[in-house]
C-alpha positions as CSV (number, residue, x, y, z in Angstrom):
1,X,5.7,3.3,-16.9
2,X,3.4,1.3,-19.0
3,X,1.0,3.8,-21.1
4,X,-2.3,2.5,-22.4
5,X,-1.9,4.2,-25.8
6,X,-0.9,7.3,-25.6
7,X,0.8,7.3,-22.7
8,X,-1.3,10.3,-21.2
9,X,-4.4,12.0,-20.1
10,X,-6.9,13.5,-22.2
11,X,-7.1,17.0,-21.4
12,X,-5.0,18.1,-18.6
13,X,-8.1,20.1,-16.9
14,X,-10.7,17.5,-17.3
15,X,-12.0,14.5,-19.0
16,X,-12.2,15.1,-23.2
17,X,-15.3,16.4,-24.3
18,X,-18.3,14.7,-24.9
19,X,-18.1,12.0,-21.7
20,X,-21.1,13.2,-20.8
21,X,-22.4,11.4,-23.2
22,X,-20.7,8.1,-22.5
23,X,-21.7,5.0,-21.3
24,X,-19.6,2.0,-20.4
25,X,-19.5,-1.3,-22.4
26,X,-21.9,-2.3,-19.2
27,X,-24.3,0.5,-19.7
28,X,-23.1,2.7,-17.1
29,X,-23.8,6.1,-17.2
30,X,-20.4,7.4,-17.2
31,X,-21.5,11.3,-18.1
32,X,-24.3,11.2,-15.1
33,X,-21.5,9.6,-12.6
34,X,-19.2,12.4,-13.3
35,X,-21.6,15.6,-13.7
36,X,-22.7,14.3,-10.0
37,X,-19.2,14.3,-8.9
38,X,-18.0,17.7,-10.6
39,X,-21.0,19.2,-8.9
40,X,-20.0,18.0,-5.5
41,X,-16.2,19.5,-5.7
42,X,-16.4,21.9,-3.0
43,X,-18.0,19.6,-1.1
44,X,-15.4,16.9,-1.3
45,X,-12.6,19.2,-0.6
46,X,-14.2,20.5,2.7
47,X,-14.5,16.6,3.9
48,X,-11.0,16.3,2.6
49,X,-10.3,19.4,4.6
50,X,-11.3,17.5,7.4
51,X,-10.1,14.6,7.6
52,X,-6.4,15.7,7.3
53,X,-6.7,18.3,10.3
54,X,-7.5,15.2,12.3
55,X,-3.2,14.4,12.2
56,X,-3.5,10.2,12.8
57,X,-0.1,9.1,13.1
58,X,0.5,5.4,12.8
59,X,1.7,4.9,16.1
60,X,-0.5,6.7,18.4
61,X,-4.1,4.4,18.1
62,X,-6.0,7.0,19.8
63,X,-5.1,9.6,17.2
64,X,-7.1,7.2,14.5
65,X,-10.6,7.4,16.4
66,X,-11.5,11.0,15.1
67,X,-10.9,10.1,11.1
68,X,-13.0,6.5,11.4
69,X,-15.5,8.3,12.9
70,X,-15.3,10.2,10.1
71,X,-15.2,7.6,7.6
72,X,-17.5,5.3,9.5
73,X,-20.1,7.8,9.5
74,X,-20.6,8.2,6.1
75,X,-20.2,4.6,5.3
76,X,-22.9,3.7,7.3
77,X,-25.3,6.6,5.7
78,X,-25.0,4.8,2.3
79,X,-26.1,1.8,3.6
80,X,-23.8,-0.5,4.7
81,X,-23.7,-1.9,8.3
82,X,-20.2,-0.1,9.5
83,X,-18.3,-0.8,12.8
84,X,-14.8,0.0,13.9
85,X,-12.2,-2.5,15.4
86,X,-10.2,-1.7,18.0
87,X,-6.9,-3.0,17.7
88,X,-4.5,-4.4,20.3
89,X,-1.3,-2.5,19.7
90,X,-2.8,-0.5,16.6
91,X,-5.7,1.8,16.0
92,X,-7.5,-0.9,14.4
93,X,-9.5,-0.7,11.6
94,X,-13.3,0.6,9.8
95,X,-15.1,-2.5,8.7
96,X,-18.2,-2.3,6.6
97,X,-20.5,-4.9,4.9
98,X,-23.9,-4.5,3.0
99,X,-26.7,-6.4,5.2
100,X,-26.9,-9.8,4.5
101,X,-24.6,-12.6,2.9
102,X,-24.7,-11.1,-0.2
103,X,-23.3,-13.8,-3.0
104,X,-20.7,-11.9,-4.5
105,X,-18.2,-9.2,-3.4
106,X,-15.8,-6.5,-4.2
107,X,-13.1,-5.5,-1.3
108,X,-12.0,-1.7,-1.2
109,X,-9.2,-1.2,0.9
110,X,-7.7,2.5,2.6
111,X,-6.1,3.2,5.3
112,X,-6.4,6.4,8.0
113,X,-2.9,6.1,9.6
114,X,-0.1,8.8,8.4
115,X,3.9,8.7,8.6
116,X,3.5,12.5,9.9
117,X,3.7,12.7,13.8
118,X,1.1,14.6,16.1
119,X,2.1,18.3,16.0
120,X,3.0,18.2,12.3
121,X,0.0,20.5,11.2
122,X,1.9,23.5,13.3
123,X,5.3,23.3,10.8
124,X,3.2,22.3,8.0
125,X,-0.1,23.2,7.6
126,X,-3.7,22.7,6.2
127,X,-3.4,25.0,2.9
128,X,-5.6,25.0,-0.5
129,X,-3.8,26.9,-3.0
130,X,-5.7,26.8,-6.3
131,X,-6.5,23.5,-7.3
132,X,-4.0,22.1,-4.9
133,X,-4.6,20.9,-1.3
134,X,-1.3,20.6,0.9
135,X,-1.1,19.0,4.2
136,X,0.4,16.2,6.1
137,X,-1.4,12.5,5.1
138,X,-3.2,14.4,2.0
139,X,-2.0,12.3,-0.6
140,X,-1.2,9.4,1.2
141,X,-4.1,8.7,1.8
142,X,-6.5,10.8,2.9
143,X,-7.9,11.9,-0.2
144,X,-8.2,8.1,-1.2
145,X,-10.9,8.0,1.4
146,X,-12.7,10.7,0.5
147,X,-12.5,9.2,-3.5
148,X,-13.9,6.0,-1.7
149,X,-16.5,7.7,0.1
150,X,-18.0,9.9,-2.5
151,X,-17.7,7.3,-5.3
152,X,-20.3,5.2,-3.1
153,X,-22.5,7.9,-2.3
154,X,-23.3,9.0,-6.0
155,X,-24.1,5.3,-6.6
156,X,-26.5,5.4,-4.0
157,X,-27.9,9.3,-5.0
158,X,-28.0,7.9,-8.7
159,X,-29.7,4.9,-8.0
160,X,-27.0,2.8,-9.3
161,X,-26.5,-0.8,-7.6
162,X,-23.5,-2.6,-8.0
163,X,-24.3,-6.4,-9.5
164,X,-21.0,-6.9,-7.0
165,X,-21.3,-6.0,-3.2
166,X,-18.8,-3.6,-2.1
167,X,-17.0,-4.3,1.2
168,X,-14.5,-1.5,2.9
169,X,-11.6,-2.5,5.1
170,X,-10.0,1.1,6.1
171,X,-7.0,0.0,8.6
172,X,-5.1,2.3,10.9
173,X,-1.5,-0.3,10.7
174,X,-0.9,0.2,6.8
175,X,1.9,2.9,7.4
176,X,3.8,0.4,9.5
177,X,3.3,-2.9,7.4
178,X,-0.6,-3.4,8.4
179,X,1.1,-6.3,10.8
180,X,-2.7,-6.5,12.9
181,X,-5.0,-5.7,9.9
182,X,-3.4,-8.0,7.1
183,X,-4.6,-11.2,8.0
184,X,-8.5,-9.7,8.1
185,X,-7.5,-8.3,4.6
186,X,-6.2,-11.1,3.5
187,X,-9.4,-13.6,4.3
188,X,-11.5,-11.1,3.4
189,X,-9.2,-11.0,-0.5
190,X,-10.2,-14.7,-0.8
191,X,-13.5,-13.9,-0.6
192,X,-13.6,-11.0,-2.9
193,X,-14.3,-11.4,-6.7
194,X,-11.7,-7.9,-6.8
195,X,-9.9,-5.2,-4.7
196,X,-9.8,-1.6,-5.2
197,X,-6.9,-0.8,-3.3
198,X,-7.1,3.4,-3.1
199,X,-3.0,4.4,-2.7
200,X,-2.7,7.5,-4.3
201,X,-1.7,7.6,-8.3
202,X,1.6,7.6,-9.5
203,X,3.2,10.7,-11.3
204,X,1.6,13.8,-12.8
205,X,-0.6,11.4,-14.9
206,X,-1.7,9.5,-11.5
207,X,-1.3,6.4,-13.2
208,X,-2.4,3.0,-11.4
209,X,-0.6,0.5,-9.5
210,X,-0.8,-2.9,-11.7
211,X,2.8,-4.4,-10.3
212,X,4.5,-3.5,-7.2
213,X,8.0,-5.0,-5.8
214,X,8.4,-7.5,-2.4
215,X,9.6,-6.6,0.1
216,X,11.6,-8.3,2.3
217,X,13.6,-7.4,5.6
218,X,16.7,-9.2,7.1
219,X,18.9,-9.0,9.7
220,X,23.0,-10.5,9.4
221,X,24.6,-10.8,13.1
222,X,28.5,-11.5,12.9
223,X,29.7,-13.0,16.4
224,X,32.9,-12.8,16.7
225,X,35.9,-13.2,19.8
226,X,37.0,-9.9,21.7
227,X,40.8,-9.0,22.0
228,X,42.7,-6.5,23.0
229,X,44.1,-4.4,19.6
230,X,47.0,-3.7,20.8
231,X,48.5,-6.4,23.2
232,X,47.4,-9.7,21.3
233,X,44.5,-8.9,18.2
234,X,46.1,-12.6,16.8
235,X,43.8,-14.4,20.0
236,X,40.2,-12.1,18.5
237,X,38.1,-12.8,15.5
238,X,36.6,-9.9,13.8
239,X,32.9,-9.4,13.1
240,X,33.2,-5.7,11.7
241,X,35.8,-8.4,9.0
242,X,33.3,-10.8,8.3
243,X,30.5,-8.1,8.1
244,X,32.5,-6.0,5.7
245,X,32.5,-9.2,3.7
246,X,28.8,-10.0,3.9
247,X,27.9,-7.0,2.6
248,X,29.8,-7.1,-0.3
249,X,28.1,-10.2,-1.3
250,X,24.7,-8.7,-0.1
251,X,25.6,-5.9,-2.7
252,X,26.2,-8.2,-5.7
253,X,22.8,-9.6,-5.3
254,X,21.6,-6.3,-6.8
255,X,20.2,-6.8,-11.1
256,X,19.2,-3.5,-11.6
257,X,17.9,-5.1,-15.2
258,X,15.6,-7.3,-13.3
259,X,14.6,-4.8,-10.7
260,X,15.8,-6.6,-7.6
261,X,17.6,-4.3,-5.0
262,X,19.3,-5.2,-1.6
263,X,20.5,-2.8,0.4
264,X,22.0,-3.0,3.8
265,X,20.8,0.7,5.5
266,X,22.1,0.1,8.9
267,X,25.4,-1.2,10.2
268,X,26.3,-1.4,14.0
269,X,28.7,-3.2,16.0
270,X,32.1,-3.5,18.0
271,X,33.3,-1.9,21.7
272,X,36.1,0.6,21.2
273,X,38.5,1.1,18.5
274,X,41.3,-0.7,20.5
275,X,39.1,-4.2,20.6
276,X,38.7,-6.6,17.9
277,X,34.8,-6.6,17.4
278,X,33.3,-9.4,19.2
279,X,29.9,-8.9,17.3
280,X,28.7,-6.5,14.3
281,X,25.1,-6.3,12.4
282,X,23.6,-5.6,9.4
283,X,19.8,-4.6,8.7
284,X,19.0,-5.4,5.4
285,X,15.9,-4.1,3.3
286,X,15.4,-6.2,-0.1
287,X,12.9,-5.3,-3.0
288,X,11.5,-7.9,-5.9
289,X,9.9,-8.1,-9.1
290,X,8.5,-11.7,-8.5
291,X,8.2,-14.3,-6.3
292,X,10.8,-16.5,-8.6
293,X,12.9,-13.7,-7.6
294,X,11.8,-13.8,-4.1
295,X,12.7,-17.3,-3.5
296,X,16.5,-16.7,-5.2
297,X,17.5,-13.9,-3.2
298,X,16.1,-15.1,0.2
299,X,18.1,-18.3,-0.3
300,X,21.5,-16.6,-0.8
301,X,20.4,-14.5,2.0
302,X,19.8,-17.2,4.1
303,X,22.7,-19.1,2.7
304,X,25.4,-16.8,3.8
305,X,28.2,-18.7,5.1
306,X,31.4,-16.8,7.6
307,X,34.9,-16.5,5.5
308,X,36.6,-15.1,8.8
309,X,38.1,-17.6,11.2
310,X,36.1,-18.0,14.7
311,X,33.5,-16.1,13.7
312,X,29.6,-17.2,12.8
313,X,27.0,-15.6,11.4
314,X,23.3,-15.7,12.2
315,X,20.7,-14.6,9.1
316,X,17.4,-13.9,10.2
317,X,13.8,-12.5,8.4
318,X,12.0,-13.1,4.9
319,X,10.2,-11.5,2.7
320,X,7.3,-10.7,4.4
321,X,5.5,-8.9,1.6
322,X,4.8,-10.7,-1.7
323,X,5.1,-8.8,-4.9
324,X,1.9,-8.0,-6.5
325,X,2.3,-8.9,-9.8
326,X,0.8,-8.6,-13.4
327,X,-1.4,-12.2,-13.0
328,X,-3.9,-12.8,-15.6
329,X,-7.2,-11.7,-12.9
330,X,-4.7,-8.1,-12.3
331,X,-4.8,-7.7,-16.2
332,X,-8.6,-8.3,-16.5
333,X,-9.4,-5.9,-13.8
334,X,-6.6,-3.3,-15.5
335,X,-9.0,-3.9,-19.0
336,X,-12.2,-3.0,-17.1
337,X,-10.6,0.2,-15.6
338,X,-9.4,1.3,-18.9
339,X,-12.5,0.9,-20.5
340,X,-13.8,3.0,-17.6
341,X,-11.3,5.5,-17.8
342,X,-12.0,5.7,-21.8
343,X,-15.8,6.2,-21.2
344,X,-14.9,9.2,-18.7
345,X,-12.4,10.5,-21.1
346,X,-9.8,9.4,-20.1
347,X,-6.3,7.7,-20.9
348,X,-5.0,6.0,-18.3
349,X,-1.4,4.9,-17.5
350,X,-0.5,1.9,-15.2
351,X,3.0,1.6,-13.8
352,X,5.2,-0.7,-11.2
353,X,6.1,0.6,-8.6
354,X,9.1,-0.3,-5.3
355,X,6.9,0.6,-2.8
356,X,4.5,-2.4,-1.1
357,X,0.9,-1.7,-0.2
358,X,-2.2,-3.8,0.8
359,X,-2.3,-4.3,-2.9
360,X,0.3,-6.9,-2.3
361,X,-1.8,-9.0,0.0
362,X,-5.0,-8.8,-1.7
363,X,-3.0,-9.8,-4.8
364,X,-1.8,-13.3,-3.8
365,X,-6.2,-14.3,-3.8
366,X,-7.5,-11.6,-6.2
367,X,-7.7,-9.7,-9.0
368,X,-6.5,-6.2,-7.5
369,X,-5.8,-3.0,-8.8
370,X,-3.6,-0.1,-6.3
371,X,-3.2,3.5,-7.2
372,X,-7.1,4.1,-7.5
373,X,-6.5,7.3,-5.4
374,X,-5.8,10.8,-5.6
375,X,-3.7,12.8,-8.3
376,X,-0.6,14.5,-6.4
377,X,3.0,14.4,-5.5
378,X,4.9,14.2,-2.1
379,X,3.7,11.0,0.0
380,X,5.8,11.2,3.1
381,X,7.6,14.6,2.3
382,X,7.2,18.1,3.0
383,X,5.7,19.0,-0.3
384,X,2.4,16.7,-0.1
385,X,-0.7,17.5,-1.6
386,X,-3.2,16.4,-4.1
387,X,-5.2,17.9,-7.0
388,X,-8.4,18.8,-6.0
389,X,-9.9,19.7,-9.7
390,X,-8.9,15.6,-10.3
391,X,-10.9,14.5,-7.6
392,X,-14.1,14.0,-8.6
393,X,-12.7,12.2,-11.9
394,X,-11.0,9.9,-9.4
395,X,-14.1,9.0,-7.8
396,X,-16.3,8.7,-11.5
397,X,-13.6,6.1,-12.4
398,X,-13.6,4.4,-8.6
399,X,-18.0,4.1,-9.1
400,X,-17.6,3.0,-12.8
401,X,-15.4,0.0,-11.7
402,X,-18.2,-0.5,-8.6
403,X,-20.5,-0.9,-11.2
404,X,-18.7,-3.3,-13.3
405,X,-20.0,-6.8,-13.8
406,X,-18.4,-9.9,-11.7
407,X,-14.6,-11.1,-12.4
408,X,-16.1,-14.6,-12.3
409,X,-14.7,-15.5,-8.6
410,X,-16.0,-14.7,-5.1
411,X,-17.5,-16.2,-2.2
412,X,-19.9,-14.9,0.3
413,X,-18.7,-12.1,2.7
414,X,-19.2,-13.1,6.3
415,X,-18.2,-10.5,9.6
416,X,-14.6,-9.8,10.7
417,X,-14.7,-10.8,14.0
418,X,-12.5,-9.5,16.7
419,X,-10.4,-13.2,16.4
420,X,-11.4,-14.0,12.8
421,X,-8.1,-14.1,11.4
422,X,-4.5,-14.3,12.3
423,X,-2.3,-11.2,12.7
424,X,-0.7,-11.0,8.8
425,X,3.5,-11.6,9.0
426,X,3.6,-12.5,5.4
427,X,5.7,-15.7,5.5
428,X,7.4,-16.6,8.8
429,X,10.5,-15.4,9.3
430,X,13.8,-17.9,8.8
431,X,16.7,-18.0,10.5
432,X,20.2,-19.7,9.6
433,X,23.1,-19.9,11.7
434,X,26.5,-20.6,10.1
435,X,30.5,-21.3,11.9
436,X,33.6,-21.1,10.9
């Protein structure tokens, strides 16, 4: 983790004293933001409350409808013309635009789908202990939405209009690599002069999101010959052999110093332990710092070659999700939020991170800064929850960077349509096929 100076918050139960009286570089009435927000705790958490006793389970689209109805309701009572998407093998997504082609634009990006299957709520329940809220999709990303949400409605209660329109994508795919939403996020990134992408923080400090790894997913097939073990194993050609080699080449890929990781998580293949294995496979999950290192390690992937006699492999996938990486436009937007954050009080960390998000689209058009969400722990674990006395700080810094003056690149928003864009794969899977 990067700190900002410090390394730490100010004041682990609130914002230092004497941000009341702050403005922003921009004018922004920092103090006024946050007092609103403090005063509408209670009121946040109950919403919150909501939202995660609606379980909404990536793979079940019908389970989405109750939280965008939610989402979309509130949306559309701060102003901006809100619809919701259906999708055709997800839940689809929340889409919502000021009226008009306003010049300039600002994307924020959440999503409503969970990890946690239906029934999860019965093992592991709603619970509000203190200052902490516990329950299945709290932190990722429930509480996100709610940030979003009340950050916009205390612009609009203060008066306080953005120089930059905000846009919100909210999709119901992100859980399970936001395969029907991406593309819409992605034309909509090229657009945007920013994205707030509102993933929960990182650590006990929730610092942001300013670099996160590629990912990228592969699949090694060994074909080999069947023979019997016993009577003749001379006349079969092993793939469990050749496999057994492949992954010892997929391991040395690994440069822990560099932070590139391949890891084969799933091996399969052969009959019976009296045949020589006439085919064996390897599914291979590959994380990276940059795209330079995206481009060597899906080449060596691609490049494997067999060593075993009679047997061939086949390499298949890519990486499908593009780092997000510290580019000049993520550093400006990083500045602004630090400025923000010292106007509220505050001393903001960033960090990198393994995990991919939406961030990682957005990233490859414009400036874009993740882990504007909620201060926790536990995303996709039993321990889950979020601080609830953080929240409304969250949401102060989420309406200060609202505020904040153009980037200096953005295009006019038009409607998603139901066809506008292209279901998002990243970059088309490859496929090589090699003999020996």
């Amino acid at each position: 983790m990067t700190g900002s100076g410090g390394g730490g918050r100010a004041g682990i139960g609130g914002p230092a004293d004497g941000a009341a009286d702050r403005t922003t570089a921009d004018g922004a009435p920092a103090g006024r933001i946050l007092d609103h927000l403090r005063a509408r705790e209670a009121e946040m958490a109950d919403w919150l409350a909501r939202l995660v006793a609606a379980e909404s389970p990536s793979h079940v689209a019908e389970s989405q409808r109750p939280v965008q109805a939610l989402v979309a309701a509130r949306l559309e009572a701060v102003g901006l013309r809100t619809r919701v998407y259906p999708g055709r093998r997800t839940g689809g997504f929340v889409f919502a635009r000021p009226p008009g082609r306003p010049a300039a634009c600002q994307l924020l990006v959440g999503h409503t789908d969970t990890v946690w299957p239906l029934g999860t709520l019965d093992t592991m329940p709603l619970e509000v202990r203190g200052p902490v809220m516990a329950g299945p999709g709290v932190f990722d990303m429930k509480a996100g939405l709610a940030i979003m949400v009340f950050a916009l409605e205390a612009l609009r209660a203060l008066d306080l209009a953005p120089a930059v329109a905000p846009v919100v994508l909210i999709n119901a795919d992100e859980e399970i690599g936001s395969r029907e939403s991406g593309g819409h996020i992605a034309r909509l990134a090229r657009l945007a002069d920013r994205a707030l992408i509102l993933e929960p923080g990182a650590g006990e400090a929730g610092a942001l999101k300013t670099a996160r790894k590629g990912i990228g997913a592969f699949q090694v097939v060994a074909h080999g010959r069947a023979a019997h073990a016993g009577l003749e194993p001379e006349r079969g050609a092993s793939a469990i052999l050749e496999l057994a080699h492949v992954i010892r080449r997929l391991h040395d890929l690994n440069d822990p110093a560099s932070g590139v990781s391949v890891n084969v998580g799933v091996i399969e293949g052969g009959l019976r332990s009296n045949v020589v294995a006439p085919e064996a496979r390897a599914a291979v999950d590959v994380r990276v710092p940059t795209m330079g290192h995206a481009r060597a390690v899906e080449a060596a992937i691609l490049g494997l070659a067999p060593t075993v006699p009679g047997v061939s492999l086949t390499v298949t996938g890519s990486i499908g999700r593009r780092p997000m990486e510290r580019t000049p436009a993520n550093r400006r937007l990083w500045a602004a939020a630090h400025a923000a954050g010292r106007a509220l009080g505050l001393d903001l960390a960033e960090t990198a991170v393994g995990g991919g998000s939406d961030g990682n689209i957005t990233s490859q058009f414009t400036a874009t800064l993740d882990g504007l969400g909620a201060v926790g722990d536990g995303a996709h674990a039993r321990h889950e929850h979020v601080r609830l006395d953080r929240m409304a700080e969250r949401a102060a810094l989420l309406a200060l960077l609202l505020l904040a003056p153009p980037l200096g690149r953005a295009g006019a928003v038009e409607p998603v349509g139901a066809g506008a864009a292209k279901e998002h794969h990243g970059d088309t899977a490859r496929t090589g096929r090699r003999q020996r």
